[in-house]
C-alpha positions in Angstrom: 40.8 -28.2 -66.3 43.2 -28.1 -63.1 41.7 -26.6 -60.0 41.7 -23.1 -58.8 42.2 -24.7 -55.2 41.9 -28.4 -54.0 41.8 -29.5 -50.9 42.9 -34.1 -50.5 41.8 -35.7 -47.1 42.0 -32.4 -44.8 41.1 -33.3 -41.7 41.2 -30.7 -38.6 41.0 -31.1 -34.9 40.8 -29.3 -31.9 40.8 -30.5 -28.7 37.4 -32.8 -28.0 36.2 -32.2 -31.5 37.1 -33.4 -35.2 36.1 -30.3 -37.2 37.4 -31.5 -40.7 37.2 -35.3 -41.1 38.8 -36.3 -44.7 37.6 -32.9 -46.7 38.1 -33.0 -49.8 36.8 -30.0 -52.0 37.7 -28.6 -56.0 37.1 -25.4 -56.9 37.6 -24.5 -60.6 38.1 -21.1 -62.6 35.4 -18.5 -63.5 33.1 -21.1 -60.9 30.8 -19.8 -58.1 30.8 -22.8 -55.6 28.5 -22.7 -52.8 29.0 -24.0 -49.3 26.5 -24.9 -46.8 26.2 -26.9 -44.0 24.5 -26.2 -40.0 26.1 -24.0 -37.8 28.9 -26.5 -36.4 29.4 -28.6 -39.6 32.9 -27.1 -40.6 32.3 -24.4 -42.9 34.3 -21.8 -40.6 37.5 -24.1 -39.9 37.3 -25.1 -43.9 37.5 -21.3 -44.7 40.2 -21.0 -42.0 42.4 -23.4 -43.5 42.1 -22.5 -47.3 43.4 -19.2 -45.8 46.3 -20.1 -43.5 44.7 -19.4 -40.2 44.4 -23.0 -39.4 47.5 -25.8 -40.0 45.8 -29.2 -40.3 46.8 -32.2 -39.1 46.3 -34.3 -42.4 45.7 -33.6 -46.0 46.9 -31.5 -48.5 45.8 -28.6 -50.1 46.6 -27.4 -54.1 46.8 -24.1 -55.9 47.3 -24.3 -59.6 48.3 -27.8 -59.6 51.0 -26.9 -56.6 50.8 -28.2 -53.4 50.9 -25.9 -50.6 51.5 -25.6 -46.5 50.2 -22.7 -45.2 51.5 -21.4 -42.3 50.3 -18.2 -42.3 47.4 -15.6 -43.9 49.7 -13.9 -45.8 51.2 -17.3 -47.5 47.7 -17.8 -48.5 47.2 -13.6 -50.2 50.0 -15.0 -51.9 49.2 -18.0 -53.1 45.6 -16.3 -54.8 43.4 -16.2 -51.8 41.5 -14.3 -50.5 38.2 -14.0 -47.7 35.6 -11.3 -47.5 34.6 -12.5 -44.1 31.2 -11.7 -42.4 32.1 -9.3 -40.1 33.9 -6.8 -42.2 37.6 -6.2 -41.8 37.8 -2.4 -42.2 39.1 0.2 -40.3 36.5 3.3 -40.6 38.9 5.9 -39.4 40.8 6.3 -42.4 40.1 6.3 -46.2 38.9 4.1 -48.5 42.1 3.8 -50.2 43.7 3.1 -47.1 41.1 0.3 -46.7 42.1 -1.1 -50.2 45.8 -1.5 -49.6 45.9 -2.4 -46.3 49.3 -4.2 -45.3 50.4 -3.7 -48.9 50.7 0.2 -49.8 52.2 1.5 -52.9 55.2 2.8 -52.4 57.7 5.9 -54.5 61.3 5.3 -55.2 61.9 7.3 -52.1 59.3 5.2 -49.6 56.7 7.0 -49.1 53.1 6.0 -49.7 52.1 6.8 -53.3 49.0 8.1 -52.9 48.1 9.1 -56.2 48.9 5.6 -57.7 46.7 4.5 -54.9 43.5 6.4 -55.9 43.6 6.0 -59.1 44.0 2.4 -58.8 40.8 2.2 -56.0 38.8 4.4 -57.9 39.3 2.5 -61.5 38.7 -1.6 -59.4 35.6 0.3 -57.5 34.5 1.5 -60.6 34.7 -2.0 -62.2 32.1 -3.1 -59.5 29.4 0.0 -60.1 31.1 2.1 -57.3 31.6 5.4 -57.9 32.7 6.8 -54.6 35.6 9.5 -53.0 38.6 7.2 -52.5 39.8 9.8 -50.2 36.9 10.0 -47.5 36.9 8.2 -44.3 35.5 4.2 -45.0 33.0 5.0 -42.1 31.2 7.3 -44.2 29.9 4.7 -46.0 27.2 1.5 -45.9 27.7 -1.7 -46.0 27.3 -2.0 -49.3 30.4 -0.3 -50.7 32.5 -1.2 -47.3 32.1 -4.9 -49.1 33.1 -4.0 -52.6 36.2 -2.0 -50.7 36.8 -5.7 -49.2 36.8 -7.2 -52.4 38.4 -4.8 -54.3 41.6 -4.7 -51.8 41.8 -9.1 -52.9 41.2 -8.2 -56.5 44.5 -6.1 -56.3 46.0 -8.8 -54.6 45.7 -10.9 -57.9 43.1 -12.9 -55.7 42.3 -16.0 -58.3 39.5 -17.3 -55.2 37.3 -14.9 -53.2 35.9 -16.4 -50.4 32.2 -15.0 -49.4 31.2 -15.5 -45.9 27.9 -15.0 -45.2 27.9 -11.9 -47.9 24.6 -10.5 -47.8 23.3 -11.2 -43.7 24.0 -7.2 -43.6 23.1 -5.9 -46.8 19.7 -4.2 -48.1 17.3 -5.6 -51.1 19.3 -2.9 -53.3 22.8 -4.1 -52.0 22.1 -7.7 -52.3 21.8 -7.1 -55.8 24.3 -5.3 -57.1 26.7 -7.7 -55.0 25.0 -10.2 -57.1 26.1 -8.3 -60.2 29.4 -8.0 -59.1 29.4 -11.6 -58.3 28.5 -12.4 -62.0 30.9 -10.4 -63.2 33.8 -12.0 -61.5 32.7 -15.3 -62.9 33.1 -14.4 -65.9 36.6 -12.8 -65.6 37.7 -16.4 -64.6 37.5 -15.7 -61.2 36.5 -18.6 -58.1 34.1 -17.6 -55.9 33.4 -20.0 -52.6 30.1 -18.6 -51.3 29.1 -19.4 -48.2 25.3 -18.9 -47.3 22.5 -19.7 -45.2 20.2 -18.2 -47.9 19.5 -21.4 -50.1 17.5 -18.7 -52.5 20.8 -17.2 -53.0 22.6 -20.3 -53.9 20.4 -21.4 -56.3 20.7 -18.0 -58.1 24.4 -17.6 -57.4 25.9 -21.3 -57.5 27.0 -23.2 -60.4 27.7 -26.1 -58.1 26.9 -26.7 -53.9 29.3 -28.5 -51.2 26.8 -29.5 -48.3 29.5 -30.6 -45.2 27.7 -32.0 -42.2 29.8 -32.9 -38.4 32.9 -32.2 -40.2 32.8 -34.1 -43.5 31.4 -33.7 -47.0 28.2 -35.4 -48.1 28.2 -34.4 -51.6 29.4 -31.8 -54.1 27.1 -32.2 -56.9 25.4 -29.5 -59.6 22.8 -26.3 -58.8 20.9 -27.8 -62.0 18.3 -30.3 -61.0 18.7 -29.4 -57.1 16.0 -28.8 -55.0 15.5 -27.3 -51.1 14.0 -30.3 -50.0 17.4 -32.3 -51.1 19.8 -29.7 -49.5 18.1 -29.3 -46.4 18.0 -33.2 -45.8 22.2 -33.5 -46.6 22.9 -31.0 -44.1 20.7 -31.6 -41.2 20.7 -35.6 -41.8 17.0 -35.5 -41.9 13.9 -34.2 -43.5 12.6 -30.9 -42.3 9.0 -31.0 -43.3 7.6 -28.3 -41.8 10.1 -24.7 -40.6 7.9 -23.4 -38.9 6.4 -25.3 -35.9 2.7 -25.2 -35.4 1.6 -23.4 -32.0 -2.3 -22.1 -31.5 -1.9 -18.8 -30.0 -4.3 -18.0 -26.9 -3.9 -14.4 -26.6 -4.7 -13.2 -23.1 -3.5 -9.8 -21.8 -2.0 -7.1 -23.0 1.8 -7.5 -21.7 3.0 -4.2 -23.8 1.7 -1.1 -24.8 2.7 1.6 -26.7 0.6 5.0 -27.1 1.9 7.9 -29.2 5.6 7.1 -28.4 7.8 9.9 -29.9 11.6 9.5 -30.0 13.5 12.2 -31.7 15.2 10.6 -34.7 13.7 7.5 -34.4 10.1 7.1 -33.7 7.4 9.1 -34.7 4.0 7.9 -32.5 4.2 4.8 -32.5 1.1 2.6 -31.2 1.2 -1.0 -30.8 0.0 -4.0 -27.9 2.1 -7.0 -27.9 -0.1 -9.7 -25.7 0.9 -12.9 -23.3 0.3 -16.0 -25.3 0.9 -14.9 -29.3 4.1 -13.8 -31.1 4.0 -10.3 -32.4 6.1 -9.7 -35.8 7.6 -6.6 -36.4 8.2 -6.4 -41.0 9.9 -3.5 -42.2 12.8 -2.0 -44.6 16.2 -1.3 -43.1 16.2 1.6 -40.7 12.2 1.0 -40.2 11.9 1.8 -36.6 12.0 -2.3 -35.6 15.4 -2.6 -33.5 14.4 1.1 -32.1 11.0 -0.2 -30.6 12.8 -2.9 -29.4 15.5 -0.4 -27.7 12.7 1.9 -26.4 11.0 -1.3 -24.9 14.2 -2.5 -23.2 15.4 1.1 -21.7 18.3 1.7 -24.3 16.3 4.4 -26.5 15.0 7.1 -24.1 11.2 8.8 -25.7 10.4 11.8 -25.5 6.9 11.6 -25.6 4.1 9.2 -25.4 3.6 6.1 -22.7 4.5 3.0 -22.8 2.7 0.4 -20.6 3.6 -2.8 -18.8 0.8 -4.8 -17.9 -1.3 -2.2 -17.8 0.6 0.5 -16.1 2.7 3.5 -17.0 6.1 2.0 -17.1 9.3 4.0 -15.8 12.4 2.1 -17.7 15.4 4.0 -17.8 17.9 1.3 -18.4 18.4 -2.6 -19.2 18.5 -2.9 -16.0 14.6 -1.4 -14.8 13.3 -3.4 -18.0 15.1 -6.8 -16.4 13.6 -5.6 -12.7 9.9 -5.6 -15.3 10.9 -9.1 -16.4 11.8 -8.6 -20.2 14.0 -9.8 -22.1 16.3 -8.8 -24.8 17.8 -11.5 -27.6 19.7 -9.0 -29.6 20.3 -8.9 -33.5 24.4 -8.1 -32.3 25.0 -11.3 -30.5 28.4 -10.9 -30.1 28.8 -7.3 -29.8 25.7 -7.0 -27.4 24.5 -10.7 -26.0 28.0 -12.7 -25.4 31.2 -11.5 -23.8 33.2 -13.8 -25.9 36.3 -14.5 -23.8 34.3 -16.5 -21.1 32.8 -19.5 -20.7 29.4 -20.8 -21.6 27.8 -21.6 -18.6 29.3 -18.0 -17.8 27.1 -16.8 -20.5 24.0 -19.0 -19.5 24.1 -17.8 -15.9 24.6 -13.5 -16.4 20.8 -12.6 -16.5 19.8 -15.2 -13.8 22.9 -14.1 -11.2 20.3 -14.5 -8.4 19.4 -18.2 -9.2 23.1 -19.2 -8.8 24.1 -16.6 -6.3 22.1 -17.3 -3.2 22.6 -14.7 -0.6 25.1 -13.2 -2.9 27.8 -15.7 -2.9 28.1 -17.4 -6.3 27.9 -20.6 -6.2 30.5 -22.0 -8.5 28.9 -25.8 -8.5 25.1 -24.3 -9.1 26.4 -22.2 -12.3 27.8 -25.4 -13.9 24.9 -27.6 -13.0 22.2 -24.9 -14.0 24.5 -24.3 -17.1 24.4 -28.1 -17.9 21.3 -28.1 -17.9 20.4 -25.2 -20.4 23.3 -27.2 -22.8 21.3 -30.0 -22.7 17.8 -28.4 -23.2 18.8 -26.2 -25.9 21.1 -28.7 -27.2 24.4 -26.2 -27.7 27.5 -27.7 -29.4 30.5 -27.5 -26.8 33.0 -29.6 -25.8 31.7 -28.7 -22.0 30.2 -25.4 -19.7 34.0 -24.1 -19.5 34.5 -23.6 -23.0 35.2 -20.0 -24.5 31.9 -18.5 -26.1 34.1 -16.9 -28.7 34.7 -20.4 -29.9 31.5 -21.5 -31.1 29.2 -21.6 -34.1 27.3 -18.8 -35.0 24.2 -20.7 -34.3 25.3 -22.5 -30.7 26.1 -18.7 -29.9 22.6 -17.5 -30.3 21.2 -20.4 -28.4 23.7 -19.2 -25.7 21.7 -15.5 -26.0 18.5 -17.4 -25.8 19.8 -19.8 -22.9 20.5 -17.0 -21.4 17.7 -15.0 -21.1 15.7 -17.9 -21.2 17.0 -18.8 -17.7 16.2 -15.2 -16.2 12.5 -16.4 -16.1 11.5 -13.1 -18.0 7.7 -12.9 -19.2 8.3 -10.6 -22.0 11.0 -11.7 -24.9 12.4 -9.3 -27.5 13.6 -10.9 -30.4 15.8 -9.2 -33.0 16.7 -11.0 -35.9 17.1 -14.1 -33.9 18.2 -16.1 -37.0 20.2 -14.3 -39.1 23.7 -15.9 -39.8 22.0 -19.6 -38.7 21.4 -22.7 -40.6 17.9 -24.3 -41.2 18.4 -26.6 -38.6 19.4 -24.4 -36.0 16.3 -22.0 -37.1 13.8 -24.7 -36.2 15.0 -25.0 -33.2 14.8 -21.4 -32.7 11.7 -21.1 -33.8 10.4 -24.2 -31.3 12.2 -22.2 -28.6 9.6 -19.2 -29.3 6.5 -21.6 -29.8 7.1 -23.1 -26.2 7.5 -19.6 -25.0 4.2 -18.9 -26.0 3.0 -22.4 -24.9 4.1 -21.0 -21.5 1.8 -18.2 -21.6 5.0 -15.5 -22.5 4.8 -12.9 -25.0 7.1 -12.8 -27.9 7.8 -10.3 -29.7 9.9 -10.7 -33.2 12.0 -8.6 -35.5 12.4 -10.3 -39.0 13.9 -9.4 -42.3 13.0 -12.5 -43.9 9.0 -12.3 -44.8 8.6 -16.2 -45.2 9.7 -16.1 -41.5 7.5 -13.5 -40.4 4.8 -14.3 -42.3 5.0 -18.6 -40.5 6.1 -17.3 -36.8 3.7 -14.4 -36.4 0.1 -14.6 -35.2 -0.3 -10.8 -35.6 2.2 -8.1 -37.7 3.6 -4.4 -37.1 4.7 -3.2 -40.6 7.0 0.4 -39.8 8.8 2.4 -42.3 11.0 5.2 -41.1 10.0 5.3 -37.9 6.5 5.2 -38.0 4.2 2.0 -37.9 2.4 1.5 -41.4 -0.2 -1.7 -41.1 -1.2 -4.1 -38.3 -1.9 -7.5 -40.0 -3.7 -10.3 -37.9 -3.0 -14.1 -39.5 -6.8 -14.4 -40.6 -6.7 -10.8 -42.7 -6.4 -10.8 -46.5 -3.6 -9.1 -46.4 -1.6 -11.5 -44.3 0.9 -11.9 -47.4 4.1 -10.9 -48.7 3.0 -8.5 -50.9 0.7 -6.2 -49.2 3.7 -6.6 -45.9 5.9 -5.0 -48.3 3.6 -2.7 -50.2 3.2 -1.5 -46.4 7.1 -1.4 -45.8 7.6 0.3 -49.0 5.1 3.0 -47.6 1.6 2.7 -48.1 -1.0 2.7 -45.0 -3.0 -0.4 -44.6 -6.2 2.3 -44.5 -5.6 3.7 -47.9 -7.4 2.6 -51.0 -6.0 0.0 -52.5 
């Protein structure tokens, strides 16, 4: 059977870095290939060459049997495809038909957009995934969910013979993940390739008929999802065995750093009561739209209450802004690292330095020498991928991005830390590391506080848990409890009060 798409000795490089060494990858009809590797290993620039973005310097890459040069994204539409990248390219002004032909409208004899071709053509491929939607109504109407199918739909009328998945379900619901899951069978079996790219190794063992595993650039193996086991792809991509995810750290709660008493905020939070202490890490489990990221707003001065107190070591606090909860020493690792934590188009030790201007600004001149040695040294400590301190942000791993975040708040000296999410989008590797980050944190007497979707994390980081559901909190599990398990966190998320009858 001749490849989909084959890729002979690709190798990539950009300045101080070999990204692609000697990649070679086939993908075959009606197959769902998944591709892991740690933040940094080459998943991104592979994807970026199979779709024209990047030119490499060696190699060769087949479609159908033909060899190709891409020059270009649109050589590569051409040639059969096509990426339904992480961060969703939609434009939520205008419709979901729009969406669909974007760059390639239907046109009458006369040239003007056909529109009823259009959506009856979006409306029958959405309905050939389970979507039943208005073609007509602005995409930002919609979830996530159907904004992805409107992704894959617009390569499935671009005769797409590979979808790339990147990252598919990082912002997706339990209900989402499945019917994407659906969907994804379905196009398997209309002889459709599907490269899917995941940190989820659950998802690839359900998904996968076969697994790539790259690590620094170069294949290890491509081998079967029959017979595979965790312990055997975690080993290929971080070169080692990972025994243990979660590091062990003996909690020595001492005083209460946080507290929340009957905190109201219209549309968000309905009396919530919590303490978060120095010394443990405080998990925060819920659906979707829980109330987590909200608490964590209120906390940081971005969600103003409207009734109810919430206390800093042991006082009424006043925090209006980011900036009065920095002045209280908290800080905030956000879930949007890139919209919220980074500003992408400067350096790293740019990045490092913004929370701790003081440190590096004696007197109020910056000190241009202090920044790169202080920045040096959080590179080092948190050990980030990059060329050097001057490089761009924006071009980094997802994972060496949120070690910037943490770098960076880590150098402001803060005593409270607010973590949302801090792992989604990040390999196992760079989640250990992560999570050692938070355990020394702790070790240091801070209080952590963690947002989590993932229950396996929650359940091996926490010391004590805050289930919410729509706004309200629903259970506050200590590790010792009975409860302390995934299926009383989620009976709790799903609705029920720890103090009813079971």
């Amino acid at each position: 059977m001749t490849p989909i798409v084959e890729l002979r000795g690709v190798t990539k490089k950009f300045p101080g870095v070999v990204a692609l060494r000697d990649m070679g990858i086939e993908i075959e009809p009606g197959e769902v290939h998944g591709l892991i590797g740690e933040n940094g290993a080459g998943k991104s620039t592979l994807i970026k060459v199979l779709t024209g973005v990047h030119r490499p310097e060696e190699g060769e890459i087949w479609v159908d049997g033909t060899e190709h040069r891409f020059s270009s994204a649109q050589q590569a539409q051409h040639a059969g495809i096509a990426c339904v990248y992480q961060e969703l390219n939609i434009v939520r002004q205008v419709s979901l038909t729009d969406n669909i032909f974007l760059g390639q409208p239907i046109r009458t004899r006369l040239g003007l957009l056909d529109y009823r071709t259009m959506n009856a053509k979006a409306t029958e491929t959405l309905a050939t995934m389970g979507i039943d939607a208005d073609v007509t109504r602005p995409a930002g109407e919609f979830g996530m969910g159907v904004l992805q199918m409107v992704e894959i739909a617009r390569a499935l009328l671009r005769n797409a013979r590979l979808i790339i998945m990147d990252e598919p379900t990082s912002s997706l619901g339990e209900s989402e993940v499945k019917h994407l899951n659906r969907v994804v069978h379905d196009l398997r079996d209309r002889g459709v390739a599907i490269l899917f790219v995941s940190h989820k190794l659950e998802e690839l063992f359900e998904l996968c008929d076969r697994v790539t595993v790259l690590r620094d650039g170069e294949r290890i193996f491509t081998e079967p999802m029959v017979g595979m086991t965790h312990d055997r792809l975690i080993r290929a991509m971080v070169g080692r065995s990972v025994d243990s995810q979660f590091p062990e750290h003996r909690p020595n709660p001492g005083a209460t750093a946080i507290r929340f008493e009957n905190v109201t905020s219209v549309g968000a939070l309905k009396g919530v009561s919590f303490e978060a202490r120095y010394g443990e890490i405080l998990g925060f489990a819920g659906l979707v739209g829980a109330g987590r990221t909200e608490t964590m707003r209120a906390i940081f001065g971005d969600l103003p209450i409207d009734s109810g107190t919430i206390y800093i070591n042991g006082s009424p606090a006043r925090i209006s802004s980011p900036q009065d909860a920095v002045r209280q020493g908290i800080a905030f690792v956000t879930e949007d690292r890139k919209g919220q934590g980074l500003v992408l188009n400067q350096s790293v030790a740019d990045n490092l330095m913004m929370a701790s201007f003081r440190r590096v600004a004696p007197r109020g001149w910056l000190s241009p020498a202090r920044v790169e040695t202080e920045a040096e040294r959080t590179i080092e400590q948190l050990r980030i991928k990059t060329p050097d301190a001057k490089n761009h942000v924006g071009k980094l791993s997802g994972g060496n991005q949120q070690k910037v975040v943490i770098g960076k708040w880590m150098n402001s000296d803060s005593d409270i830390y607010l973590f949302d999410e801090p792992t989604r989008g990040i390999d196992v590797g760079a989640k250990v590391e992560v999570y050692s980050i938070m355990t020394s944190l702790v070790a240091q007497g801070k209080c952590v506080i963690m947002v989590s979707s993932e229950l396996p994390e929650v359940l091996g980081m926490s010391d004590r848990v805050i289930v919410m559901r729509g706004g309200e909190v629903m259970a506050e599990i200590g590790r010792g409890d009975p409860d302390f398990n995934e299926d009383d966190i989620m009976k709790a998320a799903w609705g029920r009060k720890k103090e009813e009858a079971l």
